[in-house]
N, C-alpha and C positions, 0 to 999 in steps of 0.2 A: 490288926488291920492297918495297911499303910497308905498313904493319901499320897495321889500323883496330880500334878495339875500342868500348867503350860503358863508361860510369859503373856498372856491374854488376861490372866488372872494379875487384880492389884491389890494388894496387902498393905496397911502401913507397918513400920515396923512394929510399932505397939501390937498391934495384933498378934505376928507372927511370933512375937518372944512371948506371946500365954498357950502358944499351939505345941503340939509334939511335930515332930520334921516333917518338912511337906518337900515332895520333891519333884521339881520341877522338868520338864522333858527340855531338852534345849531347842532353842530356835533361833535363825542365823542373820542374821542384819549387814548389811551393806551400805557405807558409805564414804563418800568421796574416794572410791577404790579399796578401801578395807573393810574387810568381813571379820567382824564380831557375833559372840552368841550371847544373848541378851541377858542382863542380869548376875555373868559370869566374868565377864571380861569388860562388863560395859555397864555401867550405873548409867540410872536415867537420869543423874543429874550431868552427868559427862557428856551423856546423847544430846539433851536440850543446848549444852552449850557449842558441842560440835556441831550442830545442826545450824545456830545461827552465827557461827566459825565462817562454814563451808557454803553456808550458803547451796548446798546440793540436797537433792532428790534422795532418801534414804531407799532400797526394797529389801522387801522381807522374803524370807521362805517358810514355811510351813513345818515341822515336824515331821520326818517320816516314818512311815512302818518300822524301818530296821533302829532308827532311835528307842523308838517304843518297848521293840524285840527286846534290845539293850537291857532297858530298864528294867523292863519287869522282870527280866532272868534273872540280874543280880538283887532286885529287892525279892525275887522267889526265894535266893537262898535263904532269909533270915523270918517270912512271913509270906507265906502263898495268898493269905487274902490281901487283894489290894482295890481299892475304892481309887477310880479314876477319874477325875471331874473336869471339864472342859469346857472352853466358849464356845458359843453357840454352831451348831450344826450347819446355820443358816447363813452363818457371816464367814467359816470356817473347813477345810476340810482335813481338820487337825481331829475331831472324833473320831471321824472317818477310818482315818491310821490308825486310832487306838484301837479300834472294834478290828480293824485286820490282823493288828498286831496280837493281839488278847490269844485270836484262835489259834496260833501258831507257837503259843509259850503256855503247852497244858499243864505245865508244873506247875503256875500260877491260876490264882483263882479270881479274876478281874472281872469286875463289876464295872461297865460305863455309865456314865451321868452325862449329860445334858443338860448346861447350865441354862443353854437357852439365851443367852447374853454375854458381856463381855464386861472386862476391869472391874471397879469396885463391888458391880451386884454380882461378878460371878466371884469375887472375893469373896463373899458375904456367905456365899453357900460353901468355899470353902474354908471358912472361918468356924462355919458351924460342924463342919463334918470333925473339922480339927477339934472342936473340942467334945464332940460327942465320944470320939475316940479316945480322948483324953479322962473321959469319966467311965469308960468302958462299956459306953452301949454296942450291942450287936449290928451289923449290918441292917437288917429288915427295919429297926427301930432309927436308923441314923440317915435310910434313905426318905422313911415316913419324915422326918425335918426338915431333908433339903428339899421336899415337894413343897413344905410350907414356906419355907423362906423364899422359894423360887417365885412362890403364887402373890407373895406379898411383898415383894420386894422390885421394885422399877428404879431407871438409871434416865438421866437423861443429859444432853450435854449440848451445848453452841461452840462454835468457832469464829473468829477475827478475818480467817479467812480461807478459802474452802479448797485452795491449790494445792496440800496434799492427798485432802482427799480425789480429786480431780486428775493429778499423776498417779496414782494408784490403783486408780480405777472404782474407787468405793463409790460414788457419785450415782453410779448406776444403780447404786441399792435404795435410793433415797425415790421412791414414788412422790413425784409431783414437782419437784426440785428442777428446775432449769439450771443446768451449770454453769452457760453464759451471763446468768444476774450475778455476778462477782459481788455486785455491792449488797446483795440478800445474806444475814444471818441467821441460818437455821434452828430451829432448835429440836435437835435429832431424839429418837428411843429407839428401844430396842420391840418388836413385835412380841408379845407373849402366845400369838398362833403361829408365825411358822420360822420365829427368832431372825427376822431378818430388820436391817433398819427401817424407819419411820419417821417421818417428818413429821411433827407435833405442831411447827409453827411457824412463820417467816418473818424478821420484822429487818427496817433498813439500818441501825445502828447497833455496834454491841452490846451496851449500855442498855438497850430497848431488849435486847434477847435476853440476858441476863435477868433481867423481871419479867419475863414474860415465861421463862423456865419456870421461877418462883410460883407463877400465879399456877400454870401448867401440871405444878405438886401436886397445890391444894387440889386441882381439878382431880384426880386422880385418889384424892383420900379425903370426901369430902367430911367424911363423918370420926374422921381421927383430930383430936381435938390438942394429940401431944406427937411427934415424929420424929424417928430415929434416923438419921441424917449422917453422912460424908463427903465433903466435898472432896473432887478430884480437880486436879490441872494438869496442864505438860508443862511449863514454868508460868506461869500466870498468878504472883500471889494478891496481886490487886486487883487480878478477876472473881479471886475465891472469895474475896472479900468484901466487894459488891452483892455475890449471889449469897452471903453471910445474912449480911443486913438485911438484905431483900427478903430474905426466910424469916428470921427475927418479929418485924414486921408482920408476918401472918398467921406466924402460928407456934407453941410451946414448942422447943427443939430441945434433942439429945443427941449432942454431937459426938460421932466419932475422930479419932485425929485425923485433919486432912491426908490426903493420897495422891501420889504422883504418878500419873501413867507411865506406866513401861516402855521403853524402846520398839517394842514390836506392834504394841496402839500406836504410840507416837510419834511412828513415822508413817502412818497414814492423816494424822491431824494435826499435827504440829505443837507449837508451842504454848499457842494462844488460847486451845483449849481448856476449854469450866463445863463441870460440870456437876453432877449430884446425884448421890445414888440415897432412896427412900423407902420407909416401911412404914408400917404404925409404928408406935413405942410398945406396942404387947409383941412385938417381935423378940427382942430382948429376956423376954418373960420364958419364951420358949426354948432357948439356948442354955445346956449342960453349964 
């Protein structure tokens, strides 16, 4: 079985050198007049520093169909089952493709997933699918895990400042959010009914959102007494660093190595992004 994902998905490398190959569909970035595809030609530590280089508005494009077509044909030659795991439905119309694509390459036998989420938590599920495959579990048994890791597993994040989400247009997805409060820092999730965003929080400093995220965990796992943690950023390591301590402070942590969003997140959110992706600590337990 072979695992496809998308540039939506965020790995640290530690992760990805215990996995067997995950391979990624491409997706196409644009800025300051040059079009890059993410992760291939453009590290995101190159993106974060062209971005505050250029000073420009980055956009993305989406994945399409005949990418997909691509893929799967040539991972058909070497293994028809292929396990294809993607960011949410909700925030996305990159499933969308896969599920067109799927039906039109019968040589291949593609399974969609629905992460339901994006970056580290949808990393997370495919971390696990990587190494169920790695131990040789069958499909039926590898999809039963990613339903558990998906159900226990929540991401959350704030920003310094909300102008790429705002040129982007994601702004819209945030129920309750005025986008004229410029000086508001959110502190966003991701929806587990219909995977679209959610605003968990407002507060006017980012120092205040930052703890306010931390406290927002515990709210969400009150009765987990130990939690399996990774912080994420777009260059921000004095932010990860705050939201560190602030964790520390309330509860046993089992840290993953931090995560840097990818080009294709962060050029909707920028640079100043923090954020945290969380489960119990019996998550780890469940994992080949």
């Amino acid at each position: 079985m072979q695992i496809v994902t998308d540039r939506g998905c965020d790995l640290s490398p530690q992760q990805l050198q215990a996995l067997p190959p995950i391979h990624y569909i491409p997706m196409k970035l644009t800025l300051d007049g040059k079009t890059y595809s993410s992760g291939e030609d453009l590290t995101s530590e190159d993106f974060y520093r062209l971005l505050d280089e250029t000073g420009a508005f980055p956009t993305t494009s989406q994945a399409g169909t005949g990418d997909f077509v691509d893929l799967y044909r040539r991972l058909a030659q070497d293994d028809p089952e292929i396990l294809s795991i993607h960011i949410s439905s909700g925030l996305s119309g990159t499933l969308n493709s896969a599920r067109v694509a799927a039906e039109m390459v019968p040589e291949a036998q593609v399974t969609i997933w629905d992460t339901m989420t994006l970056s580290a938590p949808e990393g997370w599920q495919v971390e696990a699918a990587g190494r169920a495959v790695k131990a040789g579990w069958d499909l039926k048994s590898t999809l039963s895990l990613l339903e558990k890791v998906r159900s226990m597993t929540t991401g959350f994040f704030t920003l310094d400042t909300l102008k790429y989400l705002i040129h982007g247009g994601r702004i819209s997805h945030l129920k309750g959010l005025l986008a004229s409060l410029l000086n508001i820092r959110p502190v966003i999730s991701v929806s587990k009914e219909d995977g679209r965003y959610v605003t968990m929080a407002q507060e006017r400093t980012f120092r205040r959102a930052i703890q306010r995220m931390a406290q927002e965990v515990i709210k969400m796992y009150p009765r987990s007494k130990k939690l399996r943690l990774q912080l994420i950023h777009g260059h921000n390591p004095e932010g990860i660093e705050m939201l560190r301590e602030a964790m520390e402070n309330l509860v046993e942590c089992e840290w993953l190595p931090p995560v840097t969003v990818g080009a294709i997140l962060g050029a909707h959110t920028g640079s100043t992004l923090v954020g945290i992706c969380a489960a119990p600590a019996e998550l780890t337990d469940l994992l080949p």
